[in-house]
N, C-alpha and C positions, 0 to 999 in steps of 0.2 A: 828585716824583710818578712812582712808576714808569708808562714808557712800553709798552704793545703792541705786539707781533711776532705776523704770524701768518702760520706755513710752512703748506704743502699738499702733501701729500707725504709728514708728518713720521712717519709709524708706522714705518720704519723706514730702513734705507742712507744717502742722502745725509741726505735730511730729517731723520730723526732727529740726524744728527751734527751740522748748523745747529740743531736746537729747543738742541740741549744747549750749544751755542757761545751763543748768541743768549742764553738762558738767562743764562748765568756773566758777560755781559757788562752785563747789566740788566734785559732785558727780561720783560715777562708772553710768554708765550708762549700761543696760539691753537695746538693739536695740530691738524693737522684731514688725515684720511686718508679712504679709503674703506674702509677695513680700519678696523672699530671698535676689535676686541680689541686690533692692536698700538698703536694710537691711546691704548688708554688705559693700555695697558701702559708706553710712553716719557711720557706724561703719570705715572704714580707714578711712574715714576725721579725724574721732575723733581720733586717733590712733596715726596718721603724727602728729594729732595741737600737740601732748604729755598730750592725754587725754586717762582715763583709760575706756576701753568699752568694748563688746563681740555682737553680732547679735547673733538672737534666731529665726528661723522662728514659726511664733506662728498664728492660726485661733482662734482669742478671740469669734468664736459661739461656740467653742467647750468647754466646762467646765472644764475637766480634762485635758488638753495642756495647759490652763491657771494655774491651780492648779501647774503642772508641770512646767510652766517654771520658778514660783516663786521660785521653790526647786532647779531648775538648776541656776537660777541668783542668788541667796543667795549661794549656793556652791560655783560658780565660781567667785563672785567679790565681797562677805561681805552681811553683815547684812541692811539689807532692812529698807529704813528710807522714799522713796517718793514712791508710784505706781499714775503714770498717765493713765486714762482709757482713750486713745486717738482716738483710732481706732472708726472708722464708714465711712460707704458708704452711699452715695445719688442716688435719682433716681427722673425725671421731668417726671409726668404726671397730665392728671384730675384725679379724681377720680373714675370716670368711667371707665376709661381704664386699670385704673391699675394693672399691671396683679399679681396675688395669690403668684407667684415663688419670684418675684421680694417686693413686702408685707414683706413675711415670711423672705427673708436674710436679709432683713433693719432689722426689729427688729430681728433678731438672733447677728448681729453685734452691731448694736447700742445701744440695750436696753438690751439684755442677754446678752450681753459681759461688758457689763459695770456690772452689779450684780455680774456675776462670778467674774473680775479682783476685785470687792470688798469685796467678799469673799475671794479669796483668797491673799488679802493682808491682812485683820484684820485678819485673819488667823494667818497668819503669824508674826504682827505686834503684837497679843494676846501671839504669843509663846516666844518672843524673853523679852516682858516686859517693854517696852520703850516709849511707843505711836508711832506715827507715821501721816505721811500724806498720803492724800489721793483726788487728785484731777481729777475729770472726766468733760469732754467733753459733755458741753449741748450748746446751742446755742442761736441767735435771736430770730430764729424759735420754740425754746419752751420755750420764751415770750411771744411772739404774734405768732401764726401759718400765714404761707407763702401759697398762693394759689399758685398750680402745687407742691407743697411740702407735703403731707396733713400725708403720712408716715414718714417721716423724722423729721415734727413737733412733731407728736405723740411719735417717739421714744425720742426726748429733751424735750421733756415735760416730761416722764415719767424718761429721766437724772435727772431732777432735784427734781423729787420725790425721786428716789432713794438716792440722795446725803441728801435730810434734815431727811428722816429718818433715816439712817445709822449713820448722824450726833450725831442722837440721842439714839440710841442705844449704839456706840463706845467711847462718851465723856468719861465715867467713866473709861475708859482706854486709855484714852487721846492721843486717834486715832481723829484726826480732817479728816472731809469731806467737799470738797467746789469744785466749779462749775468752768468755764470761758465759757462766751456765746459770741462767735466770730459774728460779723456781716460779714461782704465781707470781704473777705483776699484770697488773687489771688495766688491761688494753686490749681493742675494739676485737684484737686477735680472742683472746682469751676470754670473754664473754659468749662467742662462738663456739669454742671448747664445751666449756659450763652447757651452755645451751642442748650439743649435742649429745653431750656425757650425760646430761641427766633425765634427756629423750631414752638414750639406751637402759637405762637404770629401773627407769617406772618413777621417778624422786621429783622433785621439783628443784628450780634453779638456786633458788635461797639452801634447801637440804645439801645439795651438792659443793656448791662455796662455803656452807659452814663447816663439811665434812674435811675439805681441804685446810679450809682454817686452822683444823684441830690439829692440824703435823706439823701446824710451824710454831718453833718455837718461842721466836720474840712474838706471836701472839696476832701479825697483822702484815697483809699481802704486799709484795713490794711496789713500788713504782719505777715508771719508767725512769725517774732521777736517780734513785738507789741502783743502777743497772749503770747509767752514764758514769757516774763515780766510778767506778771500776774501770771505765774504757776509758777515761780521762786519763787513771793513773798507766794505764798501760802505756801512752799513749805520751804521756812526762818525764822528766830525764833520771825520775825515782825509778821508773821500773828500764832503766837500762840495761840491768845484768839479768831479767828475766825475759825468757824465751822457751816455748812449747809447755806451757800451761794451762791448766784451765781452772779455774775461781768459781766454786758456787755462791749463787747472790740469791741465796733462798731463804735466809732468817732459820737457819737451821730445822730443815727438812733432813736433810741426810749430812751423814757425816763420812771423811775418810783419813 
């Protein structure tokens, strides 16, 4: 019986490079973005390759459109076996500037959306009786906090809180919780970064991306596929015995 995956996030960059990984490896896939069009746009990719999928528009600040899409992707494609908490937005400033509106949606996507999507998969993951996976979306940045990032850290950093307690609570129902902390991976996201970051700098976009360049060690920025591998394995019956983790997929930027 094929099993359900359902990314958030996946309309396109990282997400869409897990729906297509996730995809090839079994799974149904649940698209679900805010962005309808690219939603259904990575939804026909999947479709043409002769992969099983459906697009969901879904705003993971919202609680109960998360809860709901759970019960519509478990409807329409089978029993829920991965939820990926993928979805989150960025914003470059000091801290000083930054303004209350733009604060409050970071952490409404990045930090409440991640709690909801994890609620309402052990939810779900509780009703059906099987265990389940469960991997979300934390970062470099909450590793080590990014200056002109100072929201965006806070909300990965508090990913990754969210994920070891959950881990710890969900074991005894052998729901595992685990993390990937992407360094640079050049998606539509992170070109906005670059853009912004080297507004504030006085630099140009080329000086800014080479500067990053220079801290990683294998030499060259990730991709959304190098990011999917990881959520794959989490996500496989290789990583059964791990729970509340988190993997840097940075080409060696930091170490711990």
């Amino acid at each position: 019986m094929t099993k359900l995956a359902i990314v958030t996030g996946a309309g396109q960059g990282i997400g869409e490079g897990i729906a297509h990984r996730l995809a090839k490896d079994g799974f149904a896939i649940a698209v679900a973005d805010i962005n309808g069009e690219t939603a259904d746009k990575v939804t026909s990719d999947l479709n043409q390759a002769g992969y099983k999928a459906k697009s969901y528009h879904l705003d993971v600040a919202d609680r109960q459109s998360v809860f709901d899409l759970v019960d519509k992707a478990v409807s329409d494609l089978g029993e829920l076996a991965v939820y990926v908490n993928n979805a989150g937005v960025a914003f470059i400033d000091e801290i000083v500037n930054s303004a209350e509106k733009d604060i409050r949606r970071l952490l409404d996507v990045n930090l409440l959306g991640t709690y909801w999507g994890t609620q309402a998969a052990a939810e779900q993951f509780k009703k059906q009786g099987n265990g389940g996976r469960i991997v979300n979306a934390a970062s470099l940045a909450g590793v080590e906090a990014s200056a002109l990032q100072s929201a965006y850290s806070i909300s990965k950093f508090g990913v990754r809180g969210i994920t070891q307690a959950a881990s710890k609570e969900l074991a005894k129902d052998q729901i595992t919780v685990n993390a990937y902390d992407p360094g640079i991976v050049r998606t539509p996201l992170r070109d906005g970064i670059d853009k912004r970051t080297a507004e504030i700098k006085g630099i140009s976009v080329k000086e800014q991306q080479k500067s990053c360049l220079s801290e990683i060690s294998l030499g060259r920025e990730a991709t959304p596929e190098d990011v999917a591998k990881v959520v794959s394995w989490f996500a496989s019956p290789d990583a059964a015995y791990i729970t509340g983790q988190s993997i840097l997929v940075d080409g060696g930027m930091r170490y711990q």
